[in-house]
ZAVEXVO-74863 format. One record per atom (N, C-alpha, C): atom name; x, y, z. Coordinates in steps of 0.2 Angstrom, whole numbers, plus 2048, in hexadecimal, padded with zeros to 3 digits. Example, Ala and Ser with C-alpha at 12.3 -4.5 7.8 and 13.67 -1.06 7.14 Angstrom:
<recs>
   name    xx    yy    zz
      N   842   7E4   827
     CA   83E   7EA   827
      C   842   7F0   827
      N   840   7F5   823
     CA   844   7FB   824
      C   840   800   827
</recs>
This chain:
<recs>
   name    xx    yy    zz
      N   5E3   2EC   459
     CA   5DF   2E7   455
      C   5E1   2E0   457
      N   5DB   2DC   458
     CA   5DE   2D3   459
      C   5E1   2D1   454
      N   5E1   2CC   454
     CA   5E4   2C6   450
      C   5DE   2C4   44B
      N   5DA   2C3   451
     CA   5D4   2BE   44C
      C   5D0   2C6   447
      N   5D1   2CB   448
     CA   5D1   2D1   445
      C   5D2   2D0   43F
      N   5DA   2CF   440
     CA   5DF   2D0   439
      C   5DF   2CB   435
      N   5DC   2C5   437
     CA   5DB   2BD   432
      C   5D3   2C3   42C
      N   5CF   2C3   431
     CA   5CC   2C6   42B
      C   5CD   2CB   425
      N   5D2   2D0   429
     CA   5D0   2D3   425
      C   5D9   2D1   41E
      N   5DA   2CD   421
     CA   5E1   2C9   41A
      C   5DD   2C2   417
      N   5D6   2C0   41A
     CA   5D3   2BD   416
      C   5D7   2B8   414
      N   5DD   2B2   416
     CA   5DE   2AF   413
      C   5DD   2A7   414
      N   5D7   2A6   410
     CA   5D5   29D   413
      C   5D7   295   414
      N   5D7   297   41C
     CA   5DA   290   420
      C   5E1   294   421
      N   5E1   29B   421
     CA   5E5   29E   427
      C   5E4   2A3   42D
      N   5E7   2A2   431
     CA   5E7   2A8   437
      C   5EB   2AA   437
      N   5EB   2B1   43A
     CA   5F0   2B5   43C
      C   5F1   2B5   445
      N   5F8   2B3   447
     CA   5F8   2B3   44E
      C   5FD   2B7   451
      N   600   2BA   44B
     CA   604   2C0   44F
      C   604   2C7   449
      N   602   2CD   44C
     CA   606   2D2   446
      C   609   2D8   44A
      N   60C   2DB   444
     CA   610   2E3   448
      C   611   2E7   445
      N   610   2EC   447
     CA   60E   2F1   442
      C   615   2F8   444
      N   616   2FA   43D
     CA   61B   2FF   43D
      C   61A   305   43B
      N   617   30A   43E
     CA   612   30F   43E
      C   618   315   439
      N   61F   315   43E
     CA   623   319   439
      C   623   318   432
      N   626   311   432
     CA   627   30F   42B
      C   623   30C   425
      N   61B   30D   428
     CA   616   30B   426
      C   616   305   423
      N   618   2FE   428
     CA   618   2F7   427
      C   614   2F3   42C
      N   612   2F1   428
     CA   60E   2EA   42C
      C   60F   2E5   42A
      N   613   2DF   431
     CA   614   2DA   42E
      C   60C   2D6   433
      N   60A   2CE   431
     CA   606   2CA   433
      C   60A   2C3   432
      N   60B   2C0   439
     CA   60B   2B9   439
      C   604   2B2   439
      N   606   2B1   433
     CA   601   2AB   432
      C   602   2A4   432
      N   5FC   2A0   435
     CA   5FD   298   435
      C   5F7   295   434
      N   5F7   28F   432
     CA   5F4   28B   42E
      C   5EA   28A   436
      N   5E6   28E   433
     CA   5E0   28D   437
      C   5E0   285   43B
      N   5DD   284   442
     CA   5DD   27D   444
      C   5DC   277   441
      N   5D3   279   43E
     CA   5D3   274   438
      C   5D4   273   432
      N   5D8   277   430
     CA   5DC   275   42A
      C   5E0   272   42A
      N   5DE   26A   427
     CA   5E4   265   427
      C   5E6   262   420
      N   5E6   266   41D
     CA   5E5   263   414
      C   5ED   266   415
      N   5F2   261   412
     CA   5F8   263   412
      C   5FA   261   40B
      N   5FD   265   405
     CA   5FE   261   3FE
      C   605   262   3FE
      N   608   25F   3FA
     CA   60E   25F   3F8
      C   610   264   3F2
      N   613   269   3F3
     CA   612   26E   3EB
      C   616   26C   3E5
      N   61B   266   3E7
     CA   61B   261   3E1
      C   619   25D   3DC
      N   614   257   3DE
     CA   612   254   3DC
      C   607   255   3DC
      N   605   25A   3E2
     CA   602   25C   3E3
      C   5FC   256   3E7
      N   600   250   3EB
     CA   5FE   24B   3EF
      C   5FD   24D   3F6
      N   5F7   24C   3F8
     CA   5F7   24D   3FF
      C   5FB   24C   403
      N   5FD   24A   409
     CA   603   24A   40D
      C   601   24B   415
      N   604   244   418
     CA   602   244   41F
      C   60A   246   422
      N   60F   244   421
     CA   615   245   424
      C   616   24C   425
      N   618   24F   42A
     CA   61D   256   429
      C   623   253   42A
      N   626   25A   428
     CA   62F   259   429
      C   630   25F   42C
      N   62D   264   42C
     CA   631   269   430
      C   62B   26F   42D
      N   62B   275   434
     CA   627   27A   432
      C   62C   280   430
      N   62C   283   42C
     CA   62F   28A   429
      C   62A   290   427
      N   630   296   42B
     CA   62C   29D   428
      C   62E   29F   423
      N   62A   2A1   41D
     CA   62A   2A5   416
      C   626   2AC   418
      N   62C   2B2   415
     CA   629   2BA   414
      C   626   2BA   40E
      N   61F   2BC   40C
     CA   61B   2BE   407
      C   61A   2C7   408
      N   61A   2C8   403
     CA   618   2D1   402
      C   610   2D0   400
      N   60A   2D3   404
     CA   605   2D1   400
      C   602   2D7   3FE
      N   5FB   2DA   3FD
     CA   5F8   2E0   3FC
      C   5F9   2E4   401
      N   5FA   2EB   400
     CA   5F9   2F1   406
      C   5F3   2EE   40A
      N   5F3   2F1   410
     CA   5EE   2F1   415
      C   5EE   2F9   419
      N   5EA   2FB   417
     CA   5E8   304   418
      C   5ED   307   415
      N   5F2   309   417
     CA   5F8   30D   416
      C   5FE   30B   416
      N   5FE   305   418
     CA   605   300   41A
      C   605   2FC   417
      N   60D   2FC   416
     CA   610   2F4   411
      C   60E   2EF   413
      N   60A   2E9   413
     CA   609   2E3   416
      C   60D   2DE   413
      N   610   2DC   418
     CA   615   2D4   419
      C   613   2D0   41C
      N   612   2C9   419
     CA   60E   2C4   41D
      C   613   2C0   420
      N   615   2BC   425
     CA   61A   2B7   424
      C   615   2B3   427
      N   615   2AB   420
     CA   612   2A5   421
      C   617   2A2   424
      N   614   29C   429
     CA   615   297   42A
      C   613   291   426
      N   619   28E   424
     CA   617   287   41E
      C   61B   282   421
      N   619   27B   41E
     CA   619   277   41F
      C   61C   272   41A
      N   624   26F   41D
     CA   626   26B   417
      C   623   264   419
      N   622   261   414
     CA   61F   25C   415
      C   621   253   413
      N   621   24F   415
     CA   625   248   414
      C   620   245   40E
      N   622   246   40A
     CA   61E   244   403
      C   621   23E   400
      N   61D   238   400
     CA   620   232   3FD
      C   622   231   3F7
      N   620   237   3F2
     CA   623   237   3EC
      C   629   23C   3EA
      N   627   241   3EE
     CA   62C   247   3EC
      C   632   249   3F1
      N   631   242   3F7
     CA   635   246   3FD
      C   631   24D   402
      N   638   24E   405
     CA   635   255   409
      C   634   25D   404
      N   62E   25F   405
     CA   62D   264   3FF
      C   629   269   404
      N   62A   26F   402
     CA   622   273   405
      C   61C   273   403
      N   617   272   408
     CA   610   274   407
      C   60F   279   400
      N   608   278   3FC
     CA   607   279   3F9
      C   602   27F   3FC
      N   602   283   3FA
     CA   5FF   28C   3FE
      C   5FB   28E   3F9
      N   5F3   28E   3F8
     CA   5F2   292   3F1
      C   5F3   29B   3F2
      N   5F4   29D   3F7
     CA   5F5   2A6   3F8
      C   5FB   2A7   3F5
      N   600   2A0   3F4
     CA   609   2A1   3F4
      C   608   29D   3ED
      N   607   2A0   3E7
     CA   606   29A   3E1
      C   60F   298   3DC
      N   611   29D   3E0
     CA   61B   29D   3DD
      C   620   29D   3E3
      N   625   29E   3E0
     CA   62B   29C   3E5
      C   62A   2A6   3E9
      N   628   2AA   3E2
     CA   62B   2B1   3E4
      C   626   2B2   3EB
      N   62C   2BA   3ED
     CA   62A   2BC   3F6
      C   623   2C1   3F5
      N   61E   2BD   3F1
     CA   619   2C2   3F0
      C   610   2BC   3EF
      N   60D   2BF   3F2
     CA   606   2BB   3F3
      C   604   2BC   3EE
      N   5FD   2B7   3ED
     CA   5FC   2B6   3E4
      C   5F7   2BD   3E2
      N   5F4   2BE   3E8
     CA   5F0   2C4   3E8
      C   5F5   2CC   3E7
      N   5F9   2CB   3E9
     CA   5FF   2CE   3E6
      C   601   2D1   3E1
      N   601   2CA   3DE
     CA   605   2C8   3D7
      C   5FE   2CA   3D3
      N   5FA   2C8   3D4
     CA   5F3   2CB   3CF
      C   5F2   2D2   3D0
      N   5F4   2D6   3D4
     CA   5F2   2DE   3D6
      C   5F9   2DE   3CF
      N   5FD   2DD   3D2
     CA   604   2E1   3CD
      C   601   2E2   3C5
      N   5FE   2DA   3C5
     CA   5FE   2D7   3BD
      C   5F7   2DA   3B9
      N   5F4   2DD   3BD
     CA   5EE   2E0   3BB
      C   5F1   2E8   3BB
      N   5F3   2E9   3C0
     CA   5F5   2F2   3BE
      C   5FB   2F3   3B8
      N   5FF   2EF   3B7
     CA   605   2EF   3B1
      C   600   2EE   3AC
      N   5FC   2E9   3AC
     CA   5F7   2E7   3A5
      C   5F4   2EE   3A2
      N   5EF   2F0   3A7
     CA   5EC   2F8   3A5
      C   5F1   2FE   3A7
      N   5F7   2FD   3A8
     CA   5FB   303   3A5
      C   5FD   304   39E
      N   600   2FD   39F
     CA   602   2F9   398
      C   5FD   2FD   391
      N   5F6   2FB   393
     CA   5F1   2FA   38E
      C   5F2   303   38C
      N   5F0   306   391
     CA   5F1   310   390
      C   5F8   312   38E
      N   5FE   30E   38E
     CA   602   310   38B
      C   603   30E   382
      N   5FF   306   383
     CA   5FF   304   37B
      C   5FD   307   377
      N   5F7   30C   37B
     CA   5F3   310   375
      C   5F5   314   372
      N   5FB   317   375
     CA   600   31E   373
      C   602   31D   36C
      N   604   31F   367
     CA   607   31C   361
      C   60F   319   361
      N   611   315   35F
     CA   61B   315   35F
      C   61B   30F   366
      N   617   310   36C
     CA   617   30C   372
      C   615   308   372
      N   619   302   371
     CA   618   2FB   370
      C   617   2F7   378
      N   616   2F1   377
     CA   615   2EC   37E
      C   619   2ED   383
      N   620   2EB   381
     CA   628   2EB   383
      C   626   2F2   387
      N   627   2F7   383
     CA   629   2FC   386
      C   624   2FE   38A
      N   61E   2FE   38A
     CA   618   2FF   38F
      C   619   2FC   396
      N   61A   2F3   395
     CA   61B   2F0   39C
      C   621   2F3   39E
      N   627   2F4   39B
     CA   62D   2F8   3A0
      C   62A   2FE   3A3
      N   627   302   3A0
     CA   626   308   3A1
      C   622   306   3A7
      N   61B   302   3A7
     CA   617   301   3AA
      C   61C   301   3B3
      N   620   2F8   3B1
     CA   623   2F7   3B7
      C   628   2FA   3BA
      N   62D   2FF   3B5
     CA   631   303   3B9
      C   62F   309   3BD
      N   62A   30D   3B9
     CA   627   312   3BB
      C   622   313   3C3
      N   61F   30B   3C2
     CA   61B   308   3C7
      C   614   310   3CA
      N   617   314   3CD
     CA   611   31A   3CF
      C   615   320   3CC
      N   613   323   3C7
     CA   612   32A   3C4
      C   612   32F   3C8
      N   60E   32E   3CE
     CA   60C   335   3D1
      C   613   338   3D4
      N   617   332   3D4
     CA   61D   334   3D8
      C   620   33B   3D5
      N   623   33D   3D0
     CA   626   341   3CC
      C   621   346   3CB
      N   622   34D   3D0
     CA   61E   354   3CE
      C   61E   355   3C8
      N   623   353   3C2
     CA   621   358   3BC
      C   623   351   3B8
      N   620   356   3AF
     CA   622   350   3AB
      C   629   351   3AA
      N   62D   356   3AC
     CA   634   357   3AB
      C   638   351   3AF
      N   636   352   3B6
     CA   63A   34B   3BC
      C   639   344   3B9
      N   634   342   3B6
     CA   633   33D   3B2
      C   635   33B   3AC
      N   635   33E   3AA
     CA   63B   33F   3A2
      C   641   33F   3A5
      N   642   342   3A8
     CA   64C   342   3AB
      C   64B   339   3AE
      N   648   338   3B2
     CA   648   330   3B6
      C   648   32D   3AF
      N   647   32D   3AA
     CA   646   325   3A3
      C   64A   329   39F
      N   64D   32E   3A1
     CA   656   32F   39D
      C   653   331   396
      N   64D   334   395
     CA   64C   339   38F
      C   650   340   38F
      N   651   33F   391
     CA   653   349   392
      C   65B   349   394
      N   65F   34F   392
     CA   664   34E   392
      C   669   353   398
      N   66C   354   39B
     CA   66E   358   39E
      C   66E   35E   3A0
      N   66D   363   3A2
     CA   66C   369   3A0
      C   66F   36E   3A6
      N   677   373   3A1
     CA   67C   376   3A5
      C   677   37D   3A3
      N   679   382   3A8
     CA   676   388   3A7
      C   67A   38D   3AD
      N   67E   392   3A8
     CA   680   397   3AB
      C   680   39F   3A7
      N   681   3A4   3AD
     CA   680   3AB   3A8
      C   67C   3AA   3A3
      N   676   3A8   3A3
     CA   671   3A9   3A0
      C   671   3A3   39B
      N   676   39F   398
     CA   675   39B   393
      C   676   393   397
      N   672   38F   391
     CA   670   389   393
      C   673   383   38D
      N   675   37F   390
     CA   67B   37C   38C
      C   678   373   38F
      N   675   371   389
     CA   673   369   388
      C   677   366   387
      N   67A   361   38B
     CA   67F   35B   38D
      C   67F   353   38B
      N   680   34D   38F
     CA   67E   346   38A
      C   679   345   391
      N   677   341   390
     CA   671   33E   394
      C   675   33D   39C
      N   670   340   39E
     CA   673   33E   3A6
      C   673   337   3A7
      N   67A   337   3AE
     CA   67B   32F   3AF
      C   672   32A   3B4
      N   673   333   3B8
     CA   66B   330   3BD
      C   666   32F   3B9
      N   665   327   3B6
     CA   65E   326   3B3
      C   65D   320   3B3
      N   658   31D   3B2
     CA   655   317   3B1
      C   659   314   3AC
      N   65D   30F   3AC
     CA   65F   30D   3A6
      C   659   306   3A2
      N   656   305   3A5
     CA   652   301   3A3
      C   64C   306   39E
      N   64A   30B   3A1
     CA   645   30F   39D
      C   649   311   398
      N   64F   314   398
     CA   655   319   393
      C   653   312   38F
      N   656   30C   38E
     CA   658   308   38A
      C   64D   305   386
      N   64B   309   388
     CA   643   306   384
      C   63F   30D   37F
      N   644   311   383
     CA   642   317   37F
      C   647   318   377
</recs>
């Protein structure tokens, strides 16, 4: 696939992709990005001033949304900038609206899936917000665990379990568990 291929389909405006590479084992895809030609709007993300000076170009690794099958990794090129108010600062990115290694379109997918986990687990009686969004965000995909028995054991519900010559003998909580899930139960 080209370059000018993969700009479309990562849709990100007033950027190109000019290099990627794809790791078919380990189902990653990284894309290197830079600022399209005519994009010359350069802001400051401190005081939010335009900005003619650069000081220096820098790569940042973003995580953004899957792409078919594969992890997608973006690495921006950004731009610090000579800012008369603020000094040297980086560009202000609206795909990068935080410091965190993660695109905003990213960060919306996570925040909308934790919300409507959140929401189906609030309805349950006793499950509160707290406990929902941990659940939500540790648990992150379900399907993972064949039974509700493996998933009960991973949030440290269920206790030990010796069994010899026929008898079964219940024990204290295994150490292998989510202590963040154990502590919301």
């Amino acid at each position: 696939m080209r370059d000018s291929e993969w700009t479309r389909i990562l849709d990100w405006p007033g950027y190109r992709v000019y290099q990627h590479e794809i790791d078919e084992k380990a189902k990653k895809l990284r894309l290197w990005v830079r600022r399209k030609r005519g994009n010359k709007k350069i802001v400051c993300s401190g005081c939010g001033r335009r900005c003619d000076g650069l000081h220096e170009v820098v790569q940042r690794e973003v995580r953004d949304l899957p792409c078919f099958e594969f992890r997608a990794t973006v690495v921006v090129e950004l731009y610090r900038v000579r800012c008369p108010g603020c000094g040297p600062r980086i560009e202000q990115v609206q795909q990068l609206p935080s410091k965190a290694p993660f695109s905003k379109r990213f960060e919306d997918a996570v925040g909308q899936a934790c919300e409507s986990a959140s929401a189906r687990l609030t309805s349950i009686g006793g499950v509160g917000e707290v406990t929902a969004l941990t659940w939500a965000l540790e648990i992150a995909e379900p399907h993972r665990f064949s039974s509700i028995g493996q998933a009960r054991s991973y949030c440290g519900l269920t206790t030990a379990l010796k069994s010899s010559a026929g008898k079964e003998q219940r024990g204290p909580i295994s150490k292998q568990r989510n202590r963040h899930l154990q502590a919301t139960a």
